[in-house]
TIBAZA-996299 format. One record per atom (N, C-alpha, C): atom name; x, y, z; residue number from 1; chain. Coordinates in pm, whole numbers, always signed. Last residue first. Example, Ala and Ser with C-alpha at 12.3 -4.5 7.8 and 13.67 -1.06 7.14 Angstrom:
BEGIN
R   name        u        v        w   resi   chain
R      N    +1285     -225     +708      2       A
R     CA    +1367     -106     +714      2       A
R      C    +1290       +3     +787      2       A
R      N    +1319     -569     +780      1       A
R     CA    +1230     -450     +780      1       A
R      C    +1320     -330     +780      1       A
REM end
This chain:
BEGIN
R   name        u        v        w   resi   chain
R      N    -4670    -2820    -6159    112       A
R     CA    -4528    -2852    -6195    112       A
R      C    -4437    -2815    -6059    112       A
R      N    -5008    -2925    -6227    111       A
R     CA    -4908    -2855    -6168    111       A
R      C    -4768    -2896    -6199    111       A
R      N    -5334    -2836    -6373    110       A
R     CA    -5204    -2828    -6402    110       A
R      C    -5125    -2829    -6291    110       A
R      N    -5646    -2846    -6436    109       A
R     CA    -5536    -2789    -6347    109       A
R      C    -5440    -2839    -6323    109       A
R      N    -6004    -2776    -6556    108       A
R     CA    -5864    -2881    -6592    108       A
R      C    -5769    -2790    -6478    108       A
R      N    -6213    -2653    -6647    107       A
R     CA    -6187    -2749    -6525    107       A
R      C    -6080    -2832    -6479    107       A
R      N    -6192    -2503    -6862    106       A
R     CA    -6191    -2663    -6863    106       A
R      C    -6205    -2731    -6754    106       A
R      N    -6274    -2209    -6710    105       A
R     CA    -6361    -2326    -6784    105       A
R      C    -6355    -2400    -6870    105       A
R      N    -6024    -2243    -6552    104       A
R     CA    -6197    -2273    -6482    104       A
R      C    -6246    -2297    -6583    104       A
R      N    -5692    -2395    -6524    103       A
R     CA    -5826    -2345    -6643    103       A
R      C    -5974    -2364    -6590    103       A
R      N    -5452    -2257    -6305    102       A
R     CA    -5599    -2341    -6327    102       A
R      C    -5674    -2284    -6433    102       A
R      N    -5161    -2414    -6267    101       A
R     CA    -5252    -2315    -6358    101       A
R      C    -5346    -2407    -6331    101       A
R      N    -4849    -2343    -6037    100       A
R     CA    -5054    -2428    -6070    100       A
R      C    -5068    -2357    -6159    100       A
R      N    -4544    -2460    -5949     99       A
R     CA    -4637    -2427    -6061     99       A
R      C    -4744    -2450    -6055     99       A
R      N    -4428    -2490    -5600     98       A
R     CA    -4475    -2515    -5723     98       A
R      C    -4587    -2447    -5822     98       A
R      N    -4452    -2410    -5345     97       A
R     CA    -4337    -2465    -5417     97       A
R      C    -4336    -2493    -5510     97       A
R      N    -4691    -2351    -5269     96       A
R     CA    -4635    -2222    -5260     96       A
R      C    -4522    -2262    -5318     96       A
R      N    -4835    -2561    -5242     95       A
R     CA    -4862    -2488    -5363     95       A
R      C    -4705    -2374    -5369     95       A
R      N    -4769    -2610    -4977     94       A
R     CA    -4712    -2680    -5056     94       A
R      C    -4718    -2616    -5229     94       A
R      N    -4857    -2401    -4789     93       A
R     CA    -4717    -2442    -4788     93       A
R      C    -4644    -2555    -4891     93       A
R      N    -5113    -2369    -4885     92       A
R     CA    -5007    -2293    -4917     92       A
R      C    -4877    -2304    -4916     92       A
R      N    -5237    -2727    -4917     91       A
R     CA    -5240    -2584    -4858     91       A
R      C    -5094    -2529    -4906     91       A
R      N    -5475    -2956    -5045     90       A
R     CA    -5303    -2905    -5107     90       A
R      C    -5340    -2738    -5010     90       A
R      N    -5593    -3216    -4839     89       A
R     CA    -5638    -3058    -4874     89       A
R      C    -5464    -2990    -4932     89       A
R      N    -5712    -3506    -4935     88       A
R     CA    -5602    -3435    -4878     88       A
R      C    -5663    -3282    -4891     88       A
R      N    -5819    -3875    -4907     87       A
R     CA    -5806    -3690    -4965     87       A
R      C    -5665    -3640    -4845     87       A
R      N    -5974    -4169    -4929     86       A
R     CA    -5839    -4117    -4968     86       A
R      C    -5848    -3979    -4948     86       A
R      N    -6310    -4179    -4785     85       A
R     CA    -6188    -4189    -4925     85       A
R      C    -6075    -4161    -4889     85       A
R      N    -6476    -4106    -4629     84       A
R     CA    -6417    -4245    -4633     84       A
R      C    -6333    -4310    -4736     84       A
R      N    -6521    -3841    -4694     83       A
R     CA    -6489    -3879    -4522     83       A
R      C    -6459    -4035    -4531     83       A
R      N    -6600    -3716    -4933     82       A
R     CA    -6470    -3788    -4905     82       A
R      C    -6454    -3831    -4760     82       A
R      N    -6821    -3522    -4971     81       A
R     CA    -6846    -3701    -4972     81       A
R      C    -6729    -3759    -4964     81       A
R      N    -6718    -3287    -4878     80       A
R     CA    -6744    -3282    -5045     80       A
R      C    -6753    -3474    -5050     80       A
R      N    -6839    -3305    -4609     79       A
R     CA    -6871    -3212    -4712     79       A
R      C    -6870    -3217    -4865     79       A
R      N    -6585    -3444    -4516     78       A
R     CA    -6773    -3487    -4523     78       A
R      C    -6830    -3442    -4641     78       A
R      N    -6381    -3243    -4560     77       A
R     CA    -6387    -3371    -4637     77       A
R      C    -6509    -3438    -4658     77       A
R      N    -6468    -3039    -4370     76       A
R     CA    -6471    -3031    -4513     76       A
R      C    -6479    -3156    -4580     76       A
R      N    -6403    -3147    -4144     75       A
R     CA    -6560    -3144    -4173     75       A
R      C    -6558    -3122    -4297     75       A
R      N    -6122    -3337    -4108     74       A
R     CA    -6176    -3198    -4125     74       A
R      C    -6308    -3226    -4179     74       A
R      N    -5919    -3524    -3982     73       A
R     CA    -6027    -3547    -4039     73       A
R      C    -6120    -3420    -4047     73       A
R      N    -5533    -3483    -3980     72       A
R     CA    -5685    -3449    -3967     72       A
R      C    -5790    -3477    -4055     72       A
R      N    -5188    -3502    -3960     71       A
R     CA    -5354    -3589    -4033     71       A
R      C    -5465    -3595    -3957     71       A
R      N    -4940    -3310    -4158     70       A
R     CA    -5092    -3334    -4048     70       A
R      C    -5173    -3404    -4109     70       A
R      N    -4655    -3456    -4250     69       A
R     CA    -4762    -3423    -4274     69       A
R      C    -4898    -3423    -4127     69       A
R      N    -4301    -3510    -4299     68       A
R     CA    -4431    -3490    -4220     68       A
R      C    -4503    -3436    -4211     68       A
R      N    -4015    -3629    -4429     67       A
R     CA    -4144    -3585    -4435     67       A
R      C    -4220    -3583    -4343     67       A
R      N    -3787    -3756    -4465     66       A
R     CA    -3748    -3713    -4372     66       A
R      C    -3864    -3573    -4341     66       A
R      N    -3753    -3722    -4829     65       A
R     CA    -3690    -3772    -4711     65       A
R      C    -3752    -3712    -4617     65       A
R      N    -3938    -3721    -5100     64       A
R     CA    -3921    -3671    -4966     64       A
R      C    -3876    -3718    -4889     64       A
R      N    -4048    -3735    -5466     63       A
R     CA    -3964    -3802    -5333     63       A
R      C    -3891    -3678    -5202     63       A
R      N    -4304    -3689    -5632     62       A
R     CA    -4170    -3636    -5597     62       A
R      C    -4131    -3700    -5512     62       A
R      N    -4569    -3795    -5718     61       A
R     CA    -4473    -3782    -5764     61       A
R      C    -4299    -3754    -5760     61       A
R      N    -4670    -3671    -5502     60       A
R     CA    -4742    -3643    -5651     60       A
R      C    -4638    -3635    -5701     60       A
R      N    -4504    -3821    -5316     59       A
R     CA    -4569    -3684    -5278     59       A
R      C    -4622    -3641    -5427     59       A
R      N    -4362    -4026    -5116     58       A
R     CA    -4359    -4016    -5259     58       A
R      C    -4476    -3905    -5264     58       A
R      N    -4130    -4039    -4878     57       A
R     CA    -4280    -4040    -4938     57       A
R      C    -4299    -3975    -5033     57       A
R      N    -3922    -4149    -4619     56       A
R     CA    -3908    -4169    -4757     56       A
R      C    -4072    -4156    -4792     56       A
R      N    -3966    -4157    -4337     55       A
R     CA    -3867    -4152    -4392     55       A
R      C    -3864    -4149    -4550     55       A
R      N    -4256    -3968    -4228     54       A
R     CA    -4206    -4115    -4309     54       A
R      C    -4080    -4038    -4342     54       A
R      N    -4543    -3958    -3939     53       A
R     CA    -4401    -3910    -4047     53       A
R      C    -4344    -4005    -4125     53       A
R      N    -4785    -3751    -3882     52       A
R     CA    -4750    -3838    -3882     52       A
R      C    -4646    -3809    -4023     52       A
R      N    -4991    -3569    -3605     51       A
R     CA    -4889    -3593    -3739     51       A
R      C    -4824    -3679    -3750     51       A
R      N    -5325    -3516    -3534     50       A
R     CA    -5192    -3586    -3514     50       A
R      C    -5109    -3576    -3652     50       A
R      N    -5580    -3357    -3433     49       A
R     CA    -5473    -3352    -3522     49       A
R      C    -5391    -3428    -3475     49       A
R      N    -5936    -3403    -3413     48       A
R     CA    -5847    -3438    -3362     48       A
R      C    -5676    -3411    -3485     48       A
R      N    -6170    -3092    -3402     47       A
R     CA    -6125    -3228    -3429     47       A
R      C    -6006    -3272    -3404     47       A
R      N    -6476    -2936    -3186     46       A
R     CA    -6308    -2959    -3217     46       A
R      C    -6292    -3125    -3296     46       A
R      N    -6605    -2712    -3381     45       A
R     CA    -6630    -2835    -3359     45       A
R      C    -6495    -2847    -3328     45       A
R      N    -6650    -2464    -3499     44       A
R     CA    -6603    -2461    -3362     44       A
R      C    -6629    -2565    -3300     44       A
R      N    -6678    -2450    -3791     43       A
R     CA    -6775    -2504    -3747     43       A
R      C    -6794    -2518    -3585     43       A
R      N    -6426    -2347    -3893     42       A
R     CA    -6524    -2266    -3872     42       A
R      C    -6641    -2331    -3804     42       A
R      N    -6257    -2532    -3588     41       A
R     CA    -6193    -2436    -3732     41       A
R      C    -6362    -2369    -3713     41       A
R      N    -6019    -2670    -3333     40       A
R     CA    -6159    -2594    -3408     40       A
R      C    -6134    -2541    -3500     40       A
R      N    -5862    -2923    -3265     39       A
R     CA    -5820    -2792    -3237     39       A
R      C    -5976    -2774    -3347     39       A
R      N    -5597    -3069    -3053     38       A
R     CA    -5784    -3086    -3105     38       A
R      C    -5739    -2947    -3093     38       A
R      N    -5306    -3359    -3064     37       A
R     CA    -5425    -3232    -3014     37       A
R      C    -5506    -3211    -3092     37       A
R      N    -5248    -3690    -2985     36       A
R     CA    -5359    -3616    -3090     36       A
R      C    -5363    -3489    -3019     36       A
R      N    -4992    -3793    -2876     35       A
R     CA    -5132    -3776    -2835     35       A
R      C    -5134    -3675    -2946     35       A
R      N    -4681    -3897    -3000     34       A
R     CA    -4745    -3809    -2912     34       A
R      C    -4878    -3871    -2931     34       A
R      N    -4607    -4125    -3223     33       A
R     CA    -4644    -4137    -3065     33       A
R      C    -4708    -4078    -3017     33       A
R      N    -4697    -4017    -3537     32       A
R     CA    -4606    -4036    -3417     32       A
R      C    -4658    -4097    -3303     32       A
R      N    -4813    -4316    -3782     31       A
R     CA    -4843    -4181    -3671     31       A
R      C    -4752    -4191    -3557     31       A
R      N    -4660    -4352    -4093     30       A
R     CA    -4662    -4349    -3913     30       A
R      C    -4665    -4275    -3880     30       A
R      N    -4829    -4382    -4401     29       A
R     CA    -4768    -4327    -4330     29       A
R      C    -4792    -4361    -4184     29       A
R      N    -4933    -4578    -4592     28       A
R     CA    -4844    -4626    -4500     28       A
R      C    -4737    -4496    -4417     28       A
R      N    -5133    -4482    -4722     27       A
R     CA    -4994    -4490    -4809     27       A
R      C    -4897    -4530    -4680     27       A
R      N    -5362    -4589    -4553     26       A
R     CA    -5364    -4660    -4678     26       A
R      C    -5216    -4583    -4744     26       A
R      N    -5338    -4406    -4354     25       A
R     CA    -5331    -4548    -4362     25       A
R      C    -5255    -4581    -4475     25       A
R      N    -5354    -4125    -4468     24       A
R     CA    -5254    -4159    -4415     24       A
R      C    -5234    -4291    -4399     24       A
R      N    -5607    -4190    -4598     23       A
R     CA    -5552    -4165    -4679     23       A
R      C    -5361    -4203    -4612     23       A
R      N    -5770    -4184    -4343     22       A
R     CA    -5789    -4270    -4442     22       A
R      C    -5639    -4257    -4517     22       A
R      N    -5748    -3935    -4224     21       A
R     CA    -5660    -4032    -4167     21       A
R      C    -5656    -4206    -4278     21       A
R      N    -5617    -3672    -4483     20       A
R     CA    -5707    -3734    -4324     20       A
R      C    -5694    -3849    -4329     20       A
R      N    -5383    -3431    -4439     19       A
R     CA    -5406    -3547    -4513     19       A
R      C    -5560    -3581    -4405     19       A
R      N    -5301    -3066    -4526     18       A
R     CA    -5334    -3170    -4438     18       A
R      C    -5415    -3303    -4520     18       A
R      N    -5071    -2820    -4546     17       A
R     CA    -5183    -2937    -4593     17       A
R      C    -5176    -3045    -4521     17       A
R      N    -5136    -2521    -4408     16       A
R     CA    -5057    -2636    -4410     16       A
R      C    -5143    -2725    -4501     16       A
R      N    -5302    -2260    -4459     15       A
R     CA    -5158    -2268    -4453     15       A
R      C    -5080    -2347    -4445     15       A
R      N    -5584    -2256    -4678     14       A
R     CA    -5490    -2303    -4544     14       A
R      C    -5362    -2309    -4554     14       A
R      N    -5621    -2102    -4934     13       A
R     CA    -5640    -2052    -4784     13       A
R      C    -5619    -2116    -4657     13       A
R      N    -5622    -2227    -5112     12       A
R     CA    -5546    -2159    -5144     12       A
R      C    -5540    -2126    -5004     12       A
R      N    -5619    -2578    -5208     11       A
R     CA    -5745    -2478    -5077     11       A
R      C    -5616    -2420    -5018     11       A
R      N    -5751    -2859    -5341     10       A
R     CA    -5712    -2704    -5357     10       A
R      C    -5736    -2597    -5263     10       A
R      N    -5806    -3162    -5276      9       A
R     CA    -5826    -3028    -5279      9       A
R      C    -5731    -2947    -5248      9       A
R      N    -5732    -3431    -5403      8       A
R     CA    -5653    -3328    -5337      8       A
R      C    -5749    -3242    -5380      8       A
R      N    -5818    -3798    -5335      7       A
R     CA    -5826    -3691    -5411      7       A
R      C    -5799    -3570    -5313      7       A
R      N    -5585    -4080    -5513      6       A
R     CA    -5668    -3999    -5388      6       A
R      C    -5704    -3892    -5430      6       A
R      N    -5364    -4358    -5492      5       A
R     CA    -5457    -4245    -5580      5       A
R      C    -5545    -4230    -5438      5       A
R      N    -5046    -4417    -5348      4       A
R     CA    -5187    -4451    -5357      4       A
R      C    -5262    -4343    -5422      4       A
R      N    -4809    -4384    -5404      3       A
R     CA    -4828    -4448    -5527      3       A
R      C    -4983    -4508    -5469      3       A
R      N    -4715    -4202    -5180      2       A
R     CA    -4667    -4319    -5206      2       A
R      C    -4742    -4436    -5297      2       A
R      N    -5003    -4013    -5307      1       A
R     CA    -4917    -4017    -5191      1       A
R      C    -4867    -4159    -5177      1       A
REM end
């Protein structure tokens, strides 16, 4: 995301992708103004969502005018030891524009 490395989960089952807030820093995305809403997932913990936007973001590669992404810190990220890394979660709305193959047993995964 704007030429910072990070790591993307795959996660055929959310409908947006979402960045967390590490990751939004560090490629220099701006958080809007509004206030953060909070919202629960499976753990019925609430966490905080804000979105944040850029005129110009470089996106694995691709260029985006006029972009905006959610940036939540999701319990998942803890989970797989990323709560102080770079991540993202790739959701449907972005897979859904592009080529995946996944080889499970290379472990390897492809997109276009």
């Amino acid at each position: 995301l704007n030429d910072v490395s990070g790591w993307a989960v795959i996660d055929t089952g959310a409908r947006e992708t979402r960045v967390n807030g590490v990751y939004a820093r560090a490629s220099g995305l701006v958080m809007e103004s509004s206030p953060p809403t909070s919202v629960s997932g499976a753990t019925q913990n609430p966490v905080a969502v804000s979105t944040a936007r850029a005129r110009q973001a470089r996106f694995l590669g691709q260029k985006r005018h006029n972009t905006s992404a959610r940036v939540v810190d999701l319990p998942v990220f803890a989970a797989f030891g990323l709560a102080n890394e770079p991540a993202m979660l790739l959701g449907i709305d972005w897979l859904a524009e592009h080529r995946l193959i996944i080889d499970f047993q290379s472990g390897r995964v492809w997109l276009k």
